[in-house]
MDTraj code that builds the backbone (N, CA, C; nanometers):
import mdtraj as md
import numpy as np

residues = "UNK UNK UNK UNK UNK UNK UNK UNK UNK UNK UNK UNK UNK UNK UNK UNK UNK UNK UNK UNK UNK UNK UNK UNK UNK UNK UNK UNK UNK UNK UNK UNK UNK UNK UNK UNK UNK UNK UNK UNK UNK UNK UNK UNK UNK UNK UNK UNK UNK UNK UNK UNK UNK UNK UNK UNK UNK UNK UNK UNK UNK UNK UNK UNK UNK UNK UNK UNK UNK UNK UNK UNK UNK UNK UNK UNK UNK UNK UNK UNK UNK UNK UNK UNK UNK UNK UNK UNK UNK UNK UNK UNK UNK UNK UNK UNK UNK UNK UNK UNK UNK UNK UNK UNK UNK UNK UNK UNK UNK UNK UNK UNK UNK UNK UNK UNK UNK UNK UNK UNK UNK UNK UNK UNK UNK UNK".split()
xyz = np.array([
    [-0.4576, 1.4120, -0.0643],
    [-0.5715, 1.3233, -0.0648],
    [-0.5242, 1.1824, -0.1001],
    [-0.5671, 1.1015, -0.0296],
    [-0.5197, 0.9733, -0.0833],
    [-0.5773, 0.8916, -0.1788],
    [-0.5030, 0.8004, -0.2429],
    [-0.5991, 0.7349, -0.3635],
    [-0.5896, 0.6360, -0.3409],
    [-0.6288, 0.5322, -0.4011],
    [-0.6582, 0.3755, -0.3857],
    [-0.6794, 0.3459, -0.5119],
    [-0.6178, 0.1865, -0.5246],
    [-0.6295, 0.0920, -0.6553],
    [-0.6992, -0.0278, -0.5844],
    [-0.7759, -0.0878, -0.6922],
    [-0.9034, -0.1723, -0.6684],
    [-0.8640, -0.2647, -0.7509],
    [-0.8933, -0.3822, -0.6804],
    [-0.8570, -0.5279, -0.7516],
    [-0.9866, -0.6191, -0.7159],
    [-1.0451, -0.7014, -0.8210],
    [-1.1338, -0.7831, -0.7925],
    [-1.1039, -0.9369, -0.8437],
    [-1.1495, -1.0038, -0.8035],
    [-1.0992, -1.1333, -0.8110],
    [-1.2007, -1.2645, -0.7488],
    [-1.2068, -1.3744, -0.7760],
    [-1.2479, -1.4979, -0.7120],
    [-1.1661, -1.5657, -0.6542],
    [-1.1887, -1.6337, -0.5543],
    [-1.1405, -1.6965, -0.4584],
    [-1.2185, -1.8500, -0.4326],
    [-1.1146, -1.9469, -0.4501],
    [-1.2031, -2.0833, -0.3910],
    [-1.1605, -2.1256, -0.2692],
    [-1.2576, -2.1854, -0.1962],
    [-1.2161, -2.2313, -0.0567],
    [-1.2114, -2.3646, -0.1069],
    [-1.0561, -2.4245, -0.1420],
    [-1.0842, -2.5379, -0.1360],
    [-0.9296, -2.6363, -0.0463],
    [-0.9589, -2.6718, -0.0227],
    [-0.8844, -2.7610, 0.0785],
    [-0.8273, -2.9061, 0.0216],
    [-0.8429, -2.9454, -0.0307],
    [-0.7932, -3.0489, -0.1720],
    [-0.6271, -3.1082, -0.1313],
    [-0.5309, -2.9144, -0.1141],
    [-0.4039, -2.9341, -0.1245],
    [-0.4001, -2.9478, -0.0166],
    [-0.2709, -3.0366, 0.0045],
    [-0.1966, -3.1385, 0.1387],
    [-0.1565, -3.0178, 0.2354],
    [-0.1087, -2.8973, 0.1910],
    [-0.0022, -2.8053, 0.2226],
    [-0.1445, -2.7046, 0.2738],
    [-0.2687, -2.6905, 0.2552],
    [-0.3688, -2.6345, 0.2805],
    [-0.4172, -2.7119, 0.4057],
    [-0.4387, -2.8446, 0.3917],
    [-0.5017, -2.9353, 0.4845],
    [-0.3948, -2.8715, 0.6085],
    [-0.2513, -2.9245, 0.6040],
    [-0.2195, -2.9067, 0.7205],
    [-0.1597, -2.7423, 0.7851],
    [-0.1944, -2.6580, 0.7119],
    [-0.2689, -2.4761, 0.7952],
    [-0.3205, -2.4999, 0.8447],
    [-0.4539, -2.5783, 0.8066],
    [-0.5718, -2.5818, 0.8916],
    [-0.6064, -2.6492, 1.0174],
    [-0.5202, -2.7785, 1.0358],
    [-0.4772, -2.8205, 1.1309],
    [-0.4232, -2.8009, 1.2492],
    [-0.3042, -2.7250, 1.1563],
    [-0.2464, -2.6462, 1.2841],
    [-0.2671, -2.5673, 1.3047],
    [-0.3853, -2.4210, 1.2239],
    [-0.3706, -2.3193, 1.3099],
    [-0.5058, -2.3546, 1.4225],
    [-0.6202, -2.4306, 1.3240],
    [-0.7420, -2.4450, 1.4102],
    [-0.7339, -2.5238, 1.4971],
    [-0.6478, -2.6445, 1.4736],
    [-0.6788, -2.7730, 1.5717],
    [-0.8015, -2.8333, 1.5176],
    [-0.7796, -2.8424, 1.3820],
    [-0.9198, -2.9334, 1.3501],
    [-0.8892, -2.9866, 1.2182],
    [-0.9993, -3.0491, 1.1969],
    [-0.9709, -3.1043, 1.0675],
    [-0.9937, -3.0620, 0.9776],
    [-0.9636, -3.0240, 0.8167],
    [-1.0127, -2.9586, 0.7320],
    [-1.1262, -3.0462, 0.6493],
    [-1.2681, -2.9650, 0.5987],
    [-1.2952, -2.9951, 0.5538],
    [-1.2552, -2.9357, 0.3824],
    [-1.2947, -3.0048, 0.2695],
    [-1.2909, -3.0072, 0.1544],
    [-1.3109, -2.8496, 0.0996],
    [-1.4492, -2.7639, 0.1828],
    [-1.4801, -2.6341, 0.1269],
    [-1.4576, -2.5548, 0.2642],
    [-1.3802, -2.5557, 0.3351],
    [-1.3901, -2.5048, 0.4523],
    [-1.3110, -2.3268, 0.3899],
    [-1.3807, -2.2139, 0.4468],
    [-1.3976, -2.0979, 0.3887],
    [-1.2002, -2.0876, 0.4752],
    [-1.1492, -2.1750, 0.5735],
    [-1.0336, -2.1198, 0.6772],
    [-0.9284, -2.1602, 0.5271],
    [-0.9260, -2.2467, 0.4078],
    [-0.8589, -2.2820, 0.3435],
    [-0.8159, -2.1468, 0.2579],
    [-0.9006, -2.0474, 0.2393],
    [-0.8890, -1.9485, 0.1279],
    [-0.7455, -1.8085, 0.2463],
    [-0.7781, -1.8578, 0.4000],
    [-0.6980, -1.7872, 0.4583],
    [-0.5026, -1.7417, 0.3996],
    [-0.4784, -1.8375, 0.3723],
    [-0.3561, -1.8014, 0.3294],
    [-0.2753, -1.7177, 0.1798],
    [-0.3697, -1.7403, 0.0907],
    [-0.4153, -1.6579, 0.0112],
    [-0.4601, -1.5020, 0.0599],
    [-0.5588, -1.4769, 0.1713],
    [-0.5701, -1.3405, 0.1936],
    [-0.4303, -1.3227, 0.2743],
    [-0.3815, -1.3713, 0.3624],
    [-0.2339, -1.3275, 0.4083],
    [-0.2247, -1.2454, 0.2924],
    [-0.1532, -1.3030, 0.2267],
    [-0.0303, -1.3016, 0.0707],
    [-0.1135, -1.1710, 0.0416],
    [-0.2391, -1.1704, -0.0005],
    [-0.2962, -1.0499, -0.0367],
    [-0.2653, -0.8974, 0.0431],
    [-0.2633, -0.9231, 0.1835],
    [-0.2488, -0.8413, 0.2671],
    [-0.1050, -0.8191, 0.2526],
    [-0.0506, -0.9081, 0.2411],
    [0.1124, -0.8390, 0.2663],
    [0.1934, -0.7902, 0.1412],
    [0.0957, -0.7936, 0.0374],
    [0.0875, -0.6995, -0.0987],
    [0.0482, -0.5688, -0.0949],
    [0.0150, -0.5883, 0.0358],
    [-0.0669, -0.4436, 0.0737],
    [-0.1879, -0.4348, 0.0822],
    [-0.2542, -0.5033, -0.0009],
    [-0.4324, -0.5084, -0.0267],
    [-0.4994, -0.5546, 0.0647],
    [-0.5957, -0.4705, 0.1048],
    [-0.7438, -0.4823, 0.2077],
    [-0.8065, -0.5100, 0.1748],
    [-0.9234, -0.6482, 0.2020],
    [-1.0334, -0.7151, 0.1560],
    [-1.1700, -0.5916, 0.2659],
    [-1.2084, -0.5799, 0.0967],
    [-1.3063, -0.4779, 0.1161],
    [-1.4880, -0.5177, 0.1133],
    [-1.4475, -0.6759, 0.0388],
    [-1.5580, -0.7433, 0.0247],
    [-1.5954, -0.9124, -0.0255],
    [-1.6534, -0.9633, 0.0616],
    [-1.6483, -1.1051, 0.0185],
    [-1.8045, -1.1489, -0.0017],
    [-1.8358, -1.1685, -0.1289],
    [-1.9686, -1.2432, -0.1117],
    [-2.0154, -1.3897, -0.2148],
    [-2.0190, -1.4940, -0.1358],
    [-1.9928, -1.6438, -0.2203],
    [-2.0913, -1.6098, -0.3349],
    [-2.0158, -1.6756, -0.4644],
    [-2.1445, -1.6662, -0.5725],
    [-2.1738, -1.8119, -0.6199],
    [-2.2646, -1.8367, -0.6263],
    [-2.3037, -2.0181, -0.7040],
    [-2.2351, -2.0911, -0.7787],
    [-2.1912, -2.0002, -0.8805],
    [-2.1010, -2.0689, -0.9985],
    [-2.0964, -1.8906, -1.0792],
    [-1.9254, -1.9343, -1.1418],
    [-1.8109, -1.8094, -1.2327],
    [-1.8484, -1.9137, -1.3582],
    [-1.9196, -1.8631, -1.4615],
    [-1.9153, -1.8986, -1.6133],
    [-1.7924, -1.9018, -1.7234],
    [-1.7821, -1.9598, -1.7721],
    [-1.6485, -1.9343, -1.8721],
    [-1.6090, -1.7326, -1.8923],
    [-1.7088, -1.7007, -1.9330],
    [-1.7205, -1.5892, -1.9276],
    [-1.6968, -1.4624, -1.8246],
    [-1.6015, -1.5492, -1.6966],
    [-1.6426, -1.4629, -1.5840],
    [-1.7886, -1.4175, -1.5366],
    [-1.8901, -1.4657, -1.5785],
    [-2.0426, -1.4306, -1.5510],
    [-2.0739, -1.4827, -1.4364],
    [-2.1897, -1.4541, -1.3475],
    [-2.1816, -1.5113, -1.2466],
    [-2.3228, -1.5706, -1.2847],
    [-2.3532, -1.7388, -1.2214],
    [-2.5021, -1.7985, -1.2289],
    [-2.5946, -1.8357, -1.0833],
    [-2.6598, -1.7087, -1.0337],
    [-2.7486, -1.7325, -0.9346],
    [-2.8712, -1.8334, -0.9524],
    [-2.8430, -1.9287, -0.8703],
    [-2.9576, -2.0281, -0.8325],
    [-2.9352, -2.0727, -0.6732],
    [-3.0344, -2.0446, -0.6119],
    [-3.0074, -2.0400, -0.4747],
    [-3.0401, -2.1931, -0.4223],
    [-3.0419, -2.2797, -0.5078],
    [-3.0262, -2.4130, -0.4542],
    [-2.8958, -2.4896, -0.4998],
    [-2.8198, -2.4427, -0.5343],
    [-2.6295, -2.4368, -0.5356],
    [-2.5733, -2.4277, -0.3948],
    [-2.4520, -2.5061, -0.3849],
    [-2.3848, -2.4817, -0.2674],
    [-2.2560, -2.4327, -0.3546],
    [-2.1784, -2.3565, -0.2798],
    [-2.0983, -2.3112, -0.3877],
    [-1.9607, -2.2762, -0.2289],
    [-1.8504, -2.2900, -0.3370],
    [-1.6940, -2.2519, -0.1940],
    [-1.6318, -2.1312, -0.3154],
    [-1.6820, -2.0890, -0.4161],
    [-1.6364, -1.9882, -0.5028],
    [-1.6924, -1.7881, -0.4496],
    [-1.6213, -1.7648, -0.4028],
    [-1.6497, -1.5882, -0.3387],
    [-1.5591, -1.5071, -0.4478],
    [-1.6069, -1.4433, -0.4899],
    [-1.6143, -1.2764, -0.4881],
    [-1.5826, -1.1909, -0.3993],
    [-1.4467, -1.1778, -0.4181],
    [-1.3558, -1.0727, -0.3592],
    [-1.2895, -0.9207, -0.3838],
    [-1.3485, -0.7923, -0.3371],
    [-1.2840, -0.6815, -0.4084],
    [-1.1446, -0.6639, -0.2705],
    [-0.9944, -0.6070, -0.3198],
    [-0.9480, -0.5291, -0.2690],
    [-0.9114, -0.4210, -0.2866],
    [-0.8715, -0.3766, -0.2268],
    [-0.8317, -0.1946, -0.2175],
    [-0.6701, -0.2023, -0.1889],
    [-0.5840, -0.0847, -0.2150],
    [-0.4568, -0.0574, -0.1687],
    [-0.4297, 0.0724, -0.1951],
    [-0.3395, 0.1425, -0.0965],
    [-0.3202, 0.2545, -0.1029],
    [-0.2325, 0.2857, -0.2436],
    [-0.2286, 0.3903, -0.3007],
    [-0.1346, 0.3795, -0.3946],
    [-0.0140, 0.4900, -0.3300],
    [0.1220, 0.4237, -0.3267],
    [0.1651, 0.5558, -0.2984],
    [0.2285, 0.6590, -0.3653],
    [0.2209, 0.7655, -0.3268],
    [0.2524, 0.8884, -0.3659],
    [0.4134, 0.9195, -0.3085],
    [0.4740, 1.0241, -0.4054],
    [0.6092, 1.0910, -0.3120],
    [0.5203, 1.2027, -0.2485],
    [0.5610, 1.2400, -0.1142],
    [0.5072, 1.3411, -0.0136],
    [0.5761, 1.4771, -0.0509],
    [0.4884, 1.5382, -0.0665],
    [0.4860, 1.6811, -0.1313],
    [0.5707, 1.7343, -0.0215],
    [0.6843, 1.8139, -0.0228],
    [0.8030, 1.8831, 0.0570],
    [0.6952, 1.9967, 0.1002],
    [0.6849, 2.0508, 0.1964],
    [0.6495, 2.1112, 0.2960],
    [0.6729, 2.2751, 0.2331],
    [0.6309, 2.3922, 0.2368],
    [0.6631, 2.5060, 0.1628],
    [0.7977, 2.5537, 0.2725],
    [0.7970, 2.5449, 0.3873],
    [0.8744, 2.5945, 0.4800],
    [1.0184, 2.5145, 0.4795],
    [1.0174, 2.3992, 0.4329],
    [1.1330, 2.3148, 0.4168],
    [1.1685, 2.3410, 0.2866],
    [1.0373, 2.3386, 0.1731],
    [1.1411, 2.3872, 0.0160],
    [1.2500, 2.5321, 0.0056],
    [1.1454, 2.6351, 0.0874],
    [1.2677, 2.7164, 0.0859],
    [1.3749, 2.7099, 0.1975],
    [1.4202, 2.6230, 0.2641],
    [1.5525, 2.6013, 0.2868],
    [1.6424, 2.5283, 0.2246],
    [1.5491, 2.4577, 0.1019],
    [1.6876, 2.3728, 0.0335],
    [1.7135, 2.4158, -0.0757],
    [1.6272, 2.5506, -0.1217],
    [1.6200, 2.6878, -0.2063],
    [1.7293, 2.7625, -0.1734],
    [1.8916, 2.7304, -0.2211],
    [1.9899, 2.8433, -0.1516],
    [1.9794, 3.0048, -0.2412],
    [1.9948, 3.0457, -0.1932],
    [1.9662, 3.1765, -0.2475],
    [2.1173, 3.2308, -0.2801],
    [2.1413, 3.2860, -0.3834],
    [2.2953, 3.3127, -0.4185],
    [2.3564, 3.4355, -0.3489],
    [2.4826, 3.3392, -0.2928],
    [2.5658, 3.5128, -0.2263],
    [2.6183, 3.5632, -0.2741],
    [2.6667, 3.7076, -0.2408],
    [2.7562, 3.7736, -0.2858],
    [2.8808, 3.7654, -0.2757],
    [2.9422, 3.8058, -0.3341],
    [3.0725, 3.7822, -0.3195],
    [3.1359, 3.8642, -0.2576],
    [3.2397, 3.7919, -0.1231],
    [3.3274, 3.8662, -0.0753],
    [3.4206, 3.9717, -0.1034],
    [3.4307, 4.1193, -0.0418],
    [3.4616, 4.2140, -0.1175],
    [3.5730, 4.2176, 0.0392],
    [3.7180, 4.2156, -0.0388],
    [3.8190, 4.2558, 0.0697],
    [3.8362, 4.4004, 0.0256],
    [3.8129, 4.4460, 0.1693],
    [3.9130, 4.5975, 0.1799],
    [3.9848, 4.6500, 0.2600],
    [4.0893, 4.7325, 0.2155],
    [4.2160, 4.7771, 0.3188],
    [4.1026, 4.8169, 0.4748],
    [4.1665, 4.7938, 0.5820],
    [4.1582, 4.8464, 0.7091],
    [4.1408, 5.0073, 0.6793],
    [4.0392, 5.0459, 0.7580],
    [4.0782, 5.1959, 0.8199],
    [4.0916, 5.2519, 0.9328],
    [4.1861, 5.3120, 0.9015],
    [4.1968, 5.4043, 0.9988],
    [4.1742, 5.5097, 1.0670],
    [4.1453, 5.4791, 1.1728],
    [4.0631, 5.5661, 1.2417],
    [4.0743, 5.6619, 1.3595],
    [4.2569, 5.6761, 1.3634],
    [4.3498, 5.7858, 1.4305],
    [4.2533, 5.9508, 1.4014],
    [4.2279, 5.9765, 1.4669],
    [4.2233, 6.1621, 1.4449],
    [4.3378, 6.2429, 1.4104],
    [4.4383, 6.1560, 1.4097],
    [4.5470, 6.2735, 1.4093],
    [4.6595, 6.2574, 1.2502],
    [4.5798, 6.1139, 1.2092],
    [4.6140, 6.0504, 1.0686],
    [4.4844, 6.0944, 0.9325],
    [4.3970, 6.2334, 0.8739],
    [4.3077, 6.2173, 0.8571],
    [4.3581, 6.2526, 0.7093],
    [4.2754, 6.1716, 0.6345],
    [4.3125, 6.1512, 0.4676],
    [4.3389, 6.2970, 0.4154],
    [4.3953, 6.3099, 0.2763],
    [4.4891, 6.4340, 0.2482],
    [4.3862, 6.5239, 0.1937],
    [4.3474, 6.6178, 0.1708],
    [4.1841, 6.6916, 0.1582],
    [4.1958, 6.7367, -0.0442],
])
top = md.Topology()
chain = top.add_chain()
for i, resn in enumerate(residues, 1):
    res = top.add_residue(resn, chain, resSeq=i)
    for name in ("N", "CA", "C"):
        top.add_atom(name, md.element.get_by_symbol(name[0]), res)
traj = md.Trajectory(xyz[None], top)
């Protein structure tokens, strides 16, 4: 069965940095704006190639000192609420049909013995 580890986190879309502005440039062909949601893109890369799947994004108004969140729906806000997921991995359980082949089973030991003979006309002394 597989399991998963869960990470939650905030995310700002903000576009501010020089090195952000020009991603956006070049991947869109446009100009960045200040809260543009394409700025938070490179950040989810990095996330993804940690392994983690964005499982959920939903912008919140304002994050309180407290991590709290403050709904007022006349806020514009570039701050989201992000959960991810990642597989966790496991070592893969050996197969029952493959454990017992790497299960040697102990031999016996070689037992030398004289040849016989098997002349009719040579037959042991009675």
């Amino acid at each position: 069965m597989e399991k998963w580890e869960y990470l939650s986190t905030f995310l700002e879309a903000d576009a501010s940095n020089k090195a952000i502005k020009q991603y956006i440039q070049e991947t869109f062909n446009t100009k960045a704006q200040r809260h543009s949601p394409e700025a938070m893109i490179p950040e989810l890369n990095k996330m993804g190639t940690d392994g983690w799947e964005l499982v959920h994004m939903e912008p919140v108004p304002r994050v309180g000192r407290k991590q709290d969140i403050q709904f007022n729906r006349h806020e514009w806000t570039n701050t989201y609420f992000c959960v991810f997921k990642r597989l966790i991995h496991q070592p893969e359980p050996i197969p029952v049909a493959q454990a017992a082949s790497v299960i040697e089973e102990p031999k016996e030991p070689e037992v030398k013995t004289p040849p016989i003979s098997l002349d009719p006309n040579r037959l042991p002394p009675a």
